[in-house]
N, C-alpha and C positions, 0 to 999 in steps of 0.2 A: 784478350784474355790474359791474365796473370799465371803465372807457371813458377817462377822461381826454383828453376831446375838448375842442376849442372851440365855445362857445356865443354864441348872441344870449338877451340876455332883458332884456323888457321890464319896468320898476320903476315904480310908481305909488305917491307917497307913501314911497319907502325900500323898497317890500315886492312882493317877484319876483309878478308876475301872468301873462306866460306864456314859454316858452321855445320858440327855435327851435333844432332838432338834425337836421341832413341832410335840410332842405329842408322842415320839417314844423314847425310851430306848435304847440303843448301847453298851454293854460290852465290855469293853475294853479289849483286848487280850495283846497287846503288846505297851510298854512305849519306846519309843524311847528317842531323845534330851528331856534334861531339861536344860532350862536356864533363867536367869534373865538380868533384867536391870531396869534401872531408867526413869521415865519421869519428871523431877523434883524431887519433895518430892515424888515420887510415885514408890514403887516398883512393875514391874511386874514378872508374874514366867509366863514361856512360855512350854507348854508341848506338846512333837510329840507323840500322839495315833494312836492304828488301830485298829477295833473291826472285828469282821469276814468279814465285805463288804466296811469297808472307812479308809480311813486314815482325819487323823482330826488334824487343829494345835489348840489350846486352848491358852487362856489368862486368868489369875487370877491378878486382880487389888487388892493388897494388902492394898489399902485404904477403896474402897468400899465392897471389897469380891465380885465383879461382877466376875461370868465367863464370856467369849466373846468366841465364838468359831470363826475364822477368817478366817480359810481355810478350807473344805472338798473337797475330792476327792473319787472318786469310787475305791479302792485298786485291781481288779480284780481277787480275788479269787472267 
């Protein structure tokens, strides 16, 4: 599902460990793709999460330092 919300998340070492999205905290268990690209002058870094119940894509605006989380899904475990 698409969201394109604003997020909190915390980084240890460069690398998402957990995310907060409407009031709720989400650990992150496992890091999938990293990738970047450009929107202009704007770098962003894109990263694939999944915490025990979602899988999550995130954006990191390396101009503003906004996270954006932009996709969640239910990961069915």
């Amino acid at each position: 599902m698409t969201v394109n919300e604003k997020v909190t998340v915390g980084m240890v070492d460069n690398v998402p460990k957990y995310v907060i999205w409407k009031g709720q905290s989400h650990t992150v268990v496992k890091i999938g793709l990293h990738h970047t690209f450009r929107d202009g002058k704007t770098m962003h870094h894109i990263f694939s999460v999944t915490s025990s119940t979602l899988f999550m894509r995130l954006n990191l605006n390396s101009d503003n330092l906004i996270w954006t989380l932009e996709e969640i899904e239910n990961n069915g475990f």
